[in-house]
C-alpha positions in Angstrom: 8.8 63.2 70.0 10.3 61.9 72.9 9.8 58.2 74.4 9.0 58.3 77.8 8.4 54.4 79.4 10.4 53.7 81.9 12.3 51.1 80.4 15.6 51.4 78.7 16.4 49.3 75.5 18.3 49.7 72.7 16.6 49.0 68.5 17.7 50.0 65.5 16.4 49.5 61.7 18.6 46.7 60.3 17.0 44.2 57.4 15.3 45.2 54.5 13.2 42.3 53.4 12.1 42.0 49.8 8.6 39.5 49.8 7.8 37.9 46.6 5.5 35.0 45.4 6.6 31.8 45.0 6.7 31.9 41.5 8.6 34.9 41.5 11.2 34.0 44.2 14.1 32.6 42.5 14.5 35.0 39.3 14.2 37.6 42.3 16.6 35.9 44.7 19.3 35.6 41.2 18.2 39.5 41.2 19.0 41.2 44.4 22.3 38.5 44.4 24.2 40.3 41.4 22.5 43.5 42.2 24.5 43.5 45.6 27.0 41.7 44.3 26.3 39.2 47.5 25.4 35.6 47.9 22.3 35.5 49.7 22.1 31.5 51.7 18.9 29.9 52.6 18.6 30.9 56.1 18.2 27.2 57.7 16.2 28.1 60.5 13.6 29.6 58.2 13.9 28.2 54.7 11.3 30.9 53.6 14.2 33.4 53.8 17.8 34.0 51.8 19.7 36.8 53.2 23.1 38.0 54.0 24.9 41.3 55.6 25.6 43.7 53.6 29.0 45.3 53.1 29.8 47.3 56.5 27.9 45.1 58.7 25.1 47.9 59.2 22.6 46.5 57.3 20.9 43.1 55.8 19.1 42.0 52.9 16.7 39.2 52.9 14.4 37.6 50.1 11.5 36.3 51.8 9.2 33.6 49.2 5.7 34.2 50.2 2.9 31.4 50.4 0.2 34.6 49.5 0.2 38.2 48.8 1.7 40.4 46.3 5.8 41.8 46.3 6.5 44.3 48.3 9.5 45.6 50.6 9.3 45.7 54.3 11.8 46.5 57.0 12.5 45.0 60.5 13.7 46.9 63.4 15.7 44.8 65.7 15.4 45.1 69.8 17.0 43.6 73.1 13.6 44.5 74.8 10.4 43.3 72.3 7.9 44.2 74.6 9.0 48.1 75.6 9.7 48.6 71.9 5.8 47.0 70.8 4.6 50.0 73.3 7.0 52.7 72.0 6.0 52.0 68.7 2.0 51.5 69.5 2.5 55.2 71.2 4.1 56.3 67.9 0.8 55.1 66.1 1.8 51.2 64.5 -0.3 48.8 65.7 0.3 45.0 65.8 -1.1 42.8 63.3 0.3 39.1 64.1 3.3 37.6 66.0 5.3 34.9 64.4 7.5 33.0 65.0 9.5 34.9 68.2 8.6 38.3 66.2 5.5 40.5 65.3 4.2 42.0 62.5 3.2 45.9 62.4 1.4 48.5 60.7 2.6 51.9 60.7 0.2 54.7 60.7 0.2 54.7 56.9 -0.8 51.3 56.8 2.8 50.0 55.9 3.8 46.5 57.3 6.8 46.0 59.3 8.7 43.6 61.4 9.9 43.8 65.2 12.7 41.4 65.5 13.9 40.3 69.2 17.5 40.4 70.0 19.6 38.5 72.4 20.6 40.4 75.4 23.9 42.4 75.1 23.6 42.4 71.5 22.5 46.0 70.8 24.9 48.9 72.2 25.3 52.2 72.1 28.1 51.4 69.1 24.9 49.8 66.9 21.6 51.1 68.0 19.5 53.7 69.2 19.2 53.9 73.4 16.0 54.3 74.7 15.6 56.2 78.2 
């Protein structure tokens, strides 16, 4: 289906999240660590999160501890233009559920939850992410 808004920005799918409870987190974190054979750092910014790049630089995996809710795995799409990409994905059929912090969370039209992650300008190219006309 083709995009049509008028405003040109570049996303692309880039972190796969794993959530998990509290009391889950750090036998999860020691997990996904020698399953990717990464360290995953605190992220200091957010202390809820330990993530890293993984190998290639396309991708990144983050363990997010949860104050409520069950495990699951989300993904975030990152974006140099959060508004156009909120509306191309609301005419796709997600709809937004919560912002927070400088991001929002979605729903897609199966009911799955996602992330939309702002980007500094510049940072997304045609070498890294998709163009939008």
């Amino acid at each position: 289906m083709p995009y049509v808004c008028g405003v040109t920005h570049y996303s692309r799918l880039f972190k796969i999240v794993i959530d998990v409870p509290s009391a889950d987190h750090d036998r999860e974190l020691a997990f996904w660590s020698g399953a990717t054979g990464r360290q995953l750092p605190r992220i200091d910014k957010h202390p809820e999160y330990h993530g890293a790049l993984l190998p290639g630089g396309e991708s990144a995996l983050l363990v997010q501890r949860l104050e409520a809710g069950t495990a699951r795995v989300h993904v975030d799409i990152h974006t140099d233009n959060l508004a156009a990409e909120l509306a191309r994905l609301e005419a796709l059929g997600a709809e937004r559920i919560e912002q927070v912090h400088s991001w929002w969370i979605m729903r897609d039209p199966a009911g799955l939850l996602f992330c939309v992650i702002p980007q500094p300008s510049g940072s997304l190219n045609d070498d890294n992410a998709h163009r939008w006309d």
